[in-house]
C-alpha positions in Angstrom: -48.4 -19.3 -6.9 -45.7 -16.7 -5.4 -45.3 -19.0 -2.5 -44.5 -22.3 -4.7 -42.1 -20.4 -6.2 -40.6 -19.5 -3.1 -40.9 -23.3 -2.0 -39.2 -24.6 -5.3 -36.4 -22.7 -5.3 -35.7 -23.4 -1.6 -35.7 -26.7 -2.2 -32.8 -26.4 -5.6 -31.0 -24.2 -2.9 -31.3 -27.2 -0.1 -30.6 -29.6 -2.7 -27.5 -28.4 -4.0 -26.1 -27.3 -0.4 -26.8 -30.9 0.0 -24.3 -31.8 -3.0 -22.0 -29.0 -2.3 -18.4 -30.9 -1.5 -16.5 -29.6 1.6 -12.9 -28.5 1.6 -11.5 -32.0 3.2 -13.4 -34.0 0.5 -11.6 -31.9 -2.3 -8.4 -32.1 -0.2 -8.6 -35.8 -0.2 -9.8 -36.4 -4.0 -6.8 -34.1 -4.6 -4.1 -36.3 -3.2 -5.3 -39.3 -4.4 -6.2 -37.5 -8.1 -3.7 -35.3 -9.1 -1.4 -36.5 -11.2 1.7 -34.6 -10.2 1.7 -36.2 -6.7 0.7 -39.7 -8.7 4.2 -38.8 -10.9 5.7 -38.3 -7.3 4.9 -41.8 -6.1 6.1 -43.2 -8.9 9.5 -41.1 -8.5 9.6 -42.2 -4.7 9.2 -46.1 -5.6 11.6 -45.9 -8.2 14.2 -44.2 -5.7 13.6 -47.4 -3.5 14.0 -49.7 -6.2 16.9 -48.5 -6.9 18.6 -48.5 -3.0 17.4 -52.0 -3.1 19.7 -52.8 -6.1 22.8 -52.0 -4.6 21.4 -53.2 -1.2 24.4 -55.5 -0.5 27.7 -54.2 -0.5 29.8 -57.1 -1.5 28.2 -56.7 -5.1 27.7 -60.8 -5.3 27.5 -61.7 -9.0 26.0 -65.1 -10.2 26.6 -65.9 -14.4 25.2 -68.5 -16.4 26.8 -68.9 -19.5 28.4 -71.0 -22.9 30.6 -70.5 -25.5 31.3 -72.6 -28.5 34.5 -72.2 -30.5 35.2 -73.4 -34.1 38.6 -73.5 -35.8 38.9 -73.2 -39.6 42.0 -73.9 -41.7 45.7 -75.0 -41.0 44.1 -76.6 -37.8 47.0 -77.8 -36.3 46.8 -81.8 -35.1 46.9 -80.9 -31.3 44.2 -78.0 -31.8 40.3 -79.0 -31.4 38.5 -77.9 -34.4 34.9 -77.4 -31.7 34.7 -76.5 -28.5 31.4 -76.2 -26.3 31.6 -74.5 -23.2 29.0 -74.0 -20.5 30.0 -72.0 -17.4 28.5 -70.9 -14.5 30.8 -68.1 -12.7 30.5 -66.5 -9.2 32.4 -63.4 -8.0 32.4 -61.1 -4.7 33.9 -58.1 -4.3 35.8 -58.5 -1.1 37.2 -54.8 -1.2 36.4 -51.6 -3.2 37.6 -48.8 -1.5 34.2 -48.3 -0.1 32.8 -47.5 -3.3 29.6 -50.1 -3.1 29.2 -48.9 0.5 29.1 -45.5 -0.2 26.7 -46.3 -3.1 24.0 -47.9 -1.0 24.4 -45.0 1.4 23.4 -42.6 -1.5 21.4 -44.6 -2.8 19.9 -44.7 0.8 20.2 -40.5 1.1 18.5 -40.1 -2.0 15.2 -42.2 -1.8 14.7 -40.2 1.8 15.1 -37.3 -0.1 12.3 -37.9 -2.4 10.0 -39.1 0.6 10.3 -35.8 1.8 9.9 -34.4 -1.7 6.8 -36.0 -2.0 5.1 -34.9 1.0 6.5 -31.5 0.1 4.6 -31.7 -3.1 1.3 -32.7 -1.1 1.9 -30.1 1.2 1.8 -27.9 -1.2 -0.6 -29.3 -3.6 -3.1 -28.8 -0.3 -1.8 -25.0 0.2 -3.1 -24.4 -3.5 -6.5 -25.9 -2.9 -6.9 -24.3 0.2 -6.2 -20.4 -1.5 -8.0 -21.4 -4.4 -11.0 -22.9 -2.7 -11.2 -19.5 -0.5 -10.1 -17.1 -3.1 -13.4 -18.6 -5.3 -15.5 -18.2 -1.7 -14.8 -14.8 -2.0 -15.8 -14.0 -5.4 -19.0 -15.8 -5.2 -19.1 -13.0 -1.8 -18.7 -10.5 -4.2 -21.1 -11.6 -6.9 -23.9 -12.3 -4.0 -23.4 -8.6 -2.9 -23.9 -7.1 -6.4 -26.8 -9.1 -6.8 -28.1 -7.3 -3.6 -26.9 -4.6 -5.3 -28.4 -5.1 -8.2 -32.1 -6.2 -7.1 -31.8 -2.3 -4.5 -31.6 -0.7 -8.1 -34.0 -2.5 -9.8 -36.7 -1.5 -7.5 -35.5 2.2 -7.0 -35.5 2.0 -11.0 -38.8 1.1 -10.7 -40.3 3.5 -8.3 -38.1 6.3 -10.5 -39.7 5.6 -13.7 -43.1 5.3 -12.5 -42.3 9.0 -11.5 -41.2 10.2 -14.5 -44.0 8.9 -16.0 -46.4 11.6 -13.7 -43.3 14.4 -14.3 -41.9 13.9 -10.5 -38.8 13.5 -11.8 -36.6 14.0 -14.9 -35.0 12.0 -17.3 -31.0 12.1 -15.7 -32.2 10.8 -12.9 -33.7 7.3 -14.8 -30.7 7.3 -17.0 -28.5 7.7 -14.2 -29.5 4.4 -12.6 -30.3 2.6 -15.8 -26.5 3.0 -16.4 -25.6 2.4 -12.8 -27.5 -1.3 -13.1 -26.4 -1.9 -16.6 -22.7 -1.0 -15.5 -23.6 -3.5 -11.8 -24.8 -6.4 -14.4 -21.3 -5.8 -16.2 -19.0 -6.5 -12.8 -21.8 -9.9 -12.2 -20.9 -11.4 -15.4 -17.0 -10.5 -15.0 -16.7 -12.1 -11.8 -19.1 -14.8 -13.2 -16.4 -15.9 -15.3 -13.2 -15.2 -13.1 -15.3 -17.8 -10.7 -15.7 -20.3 -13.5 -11.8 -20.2 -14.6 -11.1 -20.6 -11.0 -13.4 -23.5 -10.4 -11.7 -25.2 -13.3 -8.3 -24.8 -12.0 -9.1 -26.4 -8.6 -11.0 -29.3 -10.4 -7.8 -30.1 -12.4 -5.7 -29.9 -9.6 -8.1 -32.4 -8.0 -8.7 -34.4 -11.0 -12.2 -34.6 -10.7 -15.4 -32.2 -11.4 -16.0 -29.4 -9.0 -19.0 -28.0 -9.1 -20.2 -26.2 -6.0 -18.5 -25.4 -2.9 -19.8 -25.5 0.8 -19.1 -22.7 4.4 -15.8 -25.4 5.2 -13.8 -23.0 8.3 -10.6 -24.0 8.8 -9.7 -25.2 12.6 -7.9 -22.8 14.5 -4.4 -23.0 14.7 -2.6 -21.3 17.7 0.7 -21.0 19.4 2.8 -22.9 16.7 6.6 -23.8 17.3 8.5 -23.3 14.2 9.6 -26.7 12.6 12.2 -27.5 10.0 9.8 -28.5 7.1 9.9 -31.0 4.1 12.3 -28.8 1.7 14.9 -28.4 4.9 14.9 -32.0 5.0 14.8 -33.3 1.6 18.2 -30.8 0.7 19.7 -32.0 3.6 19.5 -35.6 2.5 20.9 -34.6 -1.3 23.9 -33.2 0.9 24.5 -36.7 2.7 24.0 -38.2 -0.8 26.3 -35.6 -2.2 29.1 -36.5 0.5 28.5 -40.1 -0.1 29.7 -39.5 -3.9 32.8 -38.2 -3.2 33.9 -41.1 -1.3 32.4 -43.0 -4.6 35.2 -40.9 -6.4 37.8 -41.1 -3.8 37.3 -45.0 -4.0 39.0 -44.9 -7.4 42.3 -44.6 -5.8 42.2 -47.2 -3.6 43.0 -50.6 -3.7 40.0 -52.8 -5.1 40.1 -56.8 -4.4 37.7 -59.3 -5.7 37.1 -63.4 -5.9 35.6 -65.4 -8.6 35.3 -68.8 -8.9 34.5 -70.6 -12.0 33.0 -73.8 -13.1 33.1 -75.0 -16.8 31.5 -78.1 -18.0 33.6 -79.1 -21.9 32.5 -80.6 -24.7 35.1 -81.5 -27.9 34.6 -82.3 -31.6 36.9 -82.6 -34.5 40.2 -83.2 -32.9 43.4 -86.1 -32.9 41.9 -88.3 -30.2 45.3 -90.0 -30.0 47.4 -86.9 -29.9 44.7 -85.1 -27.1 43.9 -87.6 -24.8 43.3 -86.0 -21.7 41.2 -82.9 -22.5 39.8 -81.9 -19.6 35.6 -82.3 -19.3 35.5 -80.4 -16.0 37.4 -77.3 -14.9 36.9 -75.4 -11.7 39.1 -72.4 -11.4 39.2 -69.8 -8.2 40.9 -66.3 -9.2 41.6 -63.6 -6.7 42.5 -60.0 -8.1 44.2 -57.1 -6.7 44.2 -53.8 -8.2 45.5 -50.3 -7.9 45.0 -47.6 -9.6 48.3 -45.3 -9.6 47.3 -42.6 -12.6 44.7 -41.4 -14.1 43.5 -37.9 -15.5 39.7 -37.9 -14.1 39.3 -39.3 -10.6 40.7 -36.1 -9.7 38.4 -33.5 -11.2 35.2 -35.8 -10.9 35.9 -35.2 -6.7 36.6 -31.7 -7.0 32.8 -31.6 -8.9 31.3 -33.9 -6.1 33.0 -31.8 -3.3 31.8 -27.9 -5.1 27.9 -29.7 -6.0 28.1 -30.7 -2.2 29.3 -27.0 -1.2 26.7 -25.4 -3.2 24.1 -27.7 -1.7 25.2 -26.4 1.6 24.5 -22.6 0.9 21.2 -23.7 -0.6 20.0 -25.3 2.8 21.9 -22.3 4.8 19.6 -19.8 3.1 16.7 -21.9 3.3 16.8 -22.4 6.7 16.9 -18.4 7.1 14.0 -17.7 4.6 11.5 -20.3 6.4 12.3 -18.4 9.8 11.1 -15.2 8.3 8.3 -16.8 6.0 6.9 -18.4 9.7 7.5 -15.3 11.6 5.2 -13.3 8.5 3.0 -16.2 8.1 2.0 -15.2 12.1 2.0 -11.4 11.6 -0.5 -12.1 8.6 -2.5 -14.0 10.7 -3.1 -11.1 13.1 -3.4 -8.5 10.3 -6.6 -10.3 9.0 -8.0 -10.3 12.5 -8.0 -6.7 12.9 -9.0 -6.3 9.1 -12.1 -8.3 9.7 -12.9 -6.1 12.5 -12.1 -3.1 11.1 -13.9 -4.2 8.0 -17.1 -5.5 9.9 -17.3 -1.9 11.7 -16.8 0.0 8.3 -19.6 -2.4 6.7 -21.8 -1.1 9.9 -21.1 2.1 9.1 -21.9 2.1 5.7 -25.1 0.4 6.6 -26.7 2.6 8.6 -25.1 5.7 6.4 -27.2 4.0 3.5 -30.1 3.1 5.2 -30.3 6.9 6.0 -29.6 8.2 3.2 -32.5 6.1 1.3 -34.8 7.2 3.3 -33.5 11.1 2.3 -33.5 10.2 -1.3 -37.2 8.3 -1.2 -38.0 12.0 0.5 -36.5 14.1 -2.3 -34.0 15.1 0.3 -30.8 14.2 -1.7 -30.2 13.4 -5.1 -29.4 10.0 -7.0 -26.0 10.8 -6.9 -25.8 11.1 -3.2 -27.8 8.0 -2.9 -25.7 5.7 -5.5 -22.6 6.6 -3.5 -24.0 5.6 -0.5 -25.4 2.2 -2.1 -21.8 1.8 -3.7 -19.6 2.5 -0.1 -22.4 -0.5 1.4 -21.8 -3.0 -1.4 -18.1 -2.7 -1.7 -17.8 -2.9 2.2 -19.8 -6.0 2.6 -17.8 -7.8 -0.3 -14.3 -6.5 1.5 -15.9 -8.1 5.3 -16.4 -11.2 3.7 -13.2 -11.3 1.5 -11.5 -10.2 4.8 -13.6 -13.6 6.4 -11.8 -16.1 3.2 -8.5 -14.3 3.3 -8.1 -15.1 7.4 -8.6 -18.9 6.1 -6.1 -18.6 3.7 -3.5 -17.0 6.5 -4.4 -19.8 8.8 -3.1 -22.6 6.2 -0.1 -20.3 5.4 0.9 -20.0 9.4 0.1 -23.6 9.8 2.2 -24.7 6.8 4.8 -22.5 7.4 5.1 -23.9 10.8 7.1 -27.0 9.3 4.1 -29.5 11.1 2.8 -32.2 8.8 0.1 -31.5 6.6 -1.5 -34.7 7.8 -1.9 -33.0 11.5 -3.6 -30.3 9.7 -5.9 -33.0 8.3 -7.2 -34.5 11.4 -7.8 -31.1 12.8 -11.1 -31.3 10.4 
């Protein structure tokens, strides 16, 4: 009976292994799921939508159109009392200043910009599932090694009372690891639920159930040259934007020239057809315009406000620039700190397992007391737990460096 029990719950165990979705599969249901990068998209398509509007710089202009006029009292006898009207005008702008130019070109700067936003946003939205995905490894680390914990007292708990039941042993020393396994069940069902919340979080950022996770190691990442990344170039396009606006601005002060030509088809009722004979049924009229604009009390301050936005843009990318070059020179350091933690941690979690594993044997022997013993069991269990945290965390540095490095998070993808 023991054995089918044993050969049951290998098989749940096998069976949800087998079900357990890697890291890349939650990395790609994330980018196609999560509706901030689907709000993204939308952003980026409406940014080209609206370059293609002003696509052509001469502004062409079609209009289809009809008017009708009626005249009411003291009509005079060469007046027509209705007038129909159907029109269809065409106009070009031949000069602007370079306003419609410099419009396309922002228009241009700023759908580039949100390309790069975009992949910023996945970039990051795979950062967060990456941390998240590790940081939940590592609890479920910490909840396996109570459980280990926790079965170690159960049996000592065991062999205690059956002790104090023949008077080997007094009461403290049951109490004392009653509490200890009550206080062990405690932390399980804490973590328990920190695991849950977490779980949660990364199946709403990849808008879809996650329910178990599988051993996915990151590929190693070495030797990386610092690139600028996705932020660097997405303010740097605002800027080009930005300086395309204040030639929009500066436009306004320069001579503007533009053709129309109309065609109007007439129609006449109610009128002196002797006195208005030859009313015209046809018209085709071609106007050219020339402006300039010699005062006004805005175009002024409206540059100044294009030329200060474009100003503080430029400190913006300045300290950016600076704060990626540190972030990627930390991002490397980390990376070697969780090396020599995981080694350091792996040699104090050997040390604390043969320290235990002595120390049990004293304690089964009467040699040392619970107290002694507990500690020992304690310095074990949280060693193990910091190894294997150290293990996740090294992950998590990895995508930090990598990310940090400026490279494209779709690189990082094929590296799977």
């Amino acid at each position: 009976m023991k054995k089918l029990y044993k050969s049951i719950l290998f098989s749940l165990i096998a069976s949800s292994a087998l079900h357990a979705q890697s890291l890349k599969q939650i990395i790609d249901i994330s980018l196609q799921n999560n509706n901030n990068i689907k709000s993204m998209q939308f952003l980026n398509q409406s940014k080209q939508k609206s370059y293609d509007s002003v696509s052509n710089v001469y502004n062409p202009s079609v209009t289809l159109g009809a008017n009708y006029t009626k005249l009411d009292m003291d009509i005079r006898s060469v007046q027509v009392g209705d007038t129909t009207v159907g029109f269809v005008k065409v106009g070009i702008s031949l000069y602007d200043g370079g306003k419609n130019k410099a419009i396309k070109n922002q228009k241009l700067y700023e759908y580039k910009s949100s390309q790069f936003d975009l992949q910023r946003s996945q970039k990051e939205l795979v950062l967060q599932v990456v941390t998240l995905f590790y940081q939940i490894k590592s609890i479920q680390e910490n909840i396996n090694a109570l459980y280990e914990k926790s079965d170690t007292l159960d049996a000592q708990l065991k062999r205690v009372k059956l002790k104090y039941e023949i008077n080997m042993v007094t009461q403290d020393e049951v109490l004392k690891l009653q509490s200890e396994y009550e206080s062990n069940r405690y932390m399980i069902e804490e973590l328990k639920y920190q695991k849950s919340s977490m779980m949660n979080n990364l199946s709403i950022l990849a808008g879809s159930k996650i329910d178990t996770l599988d051993n996915s190691v990151l590929p190693t990442v070495d030797n990386l040259q610092y690139q600028q990344s996705e932020n660097i170039k997405s303010l740097s396009q605002n800027i080009k934007a930005l300086d395309e606006n204040v030639k929009v601005v500066s436009s306004i002060k320069k001579p503007q020239l533009k053709i129309e030509d109309s065609l109007s088809v007439y129609e006449y009722s109610d009128y002196n057809e002797q006195l208005l004979k030859d009313l015209p049924n046809k018209q085709n009229q071609l106007m050219l315009s020339l402006s300039y604009n010699l005062f006004d009390t805005s175009s002024k301050s409206k540059k100044e406000v294009a030329i200060l936005q474009k100003m503080a843009k430029k400190e913006q990318l300045e300290q950016l620039k600076k704060q990626e070059e540190v972030d990627f020179e930390l991002s490397k350091l980390k990376l070697k700190t969780q090396e020599l933690k995981i080694k350091s941690s792996k040699s104090a979690l050997d040390m604390a397992s043969s320290l235990y594993d002595i120390v049990k044997i004293k304690y089964q022997n009467g040699v040392v007391d619970n107290i002694t013993y507990l500690d020992a069991l304690d310095k074990k269990t949280i060693n193990l737990a910091l190894y294997k945290q150290a293990l996740n965390d090294y992950e998590i540095a990895k995508a930090n460096y990598y990310f940090n490095s400026g490279v494209n998070y779709k690189e990082f993808l094929h590296r799977f």
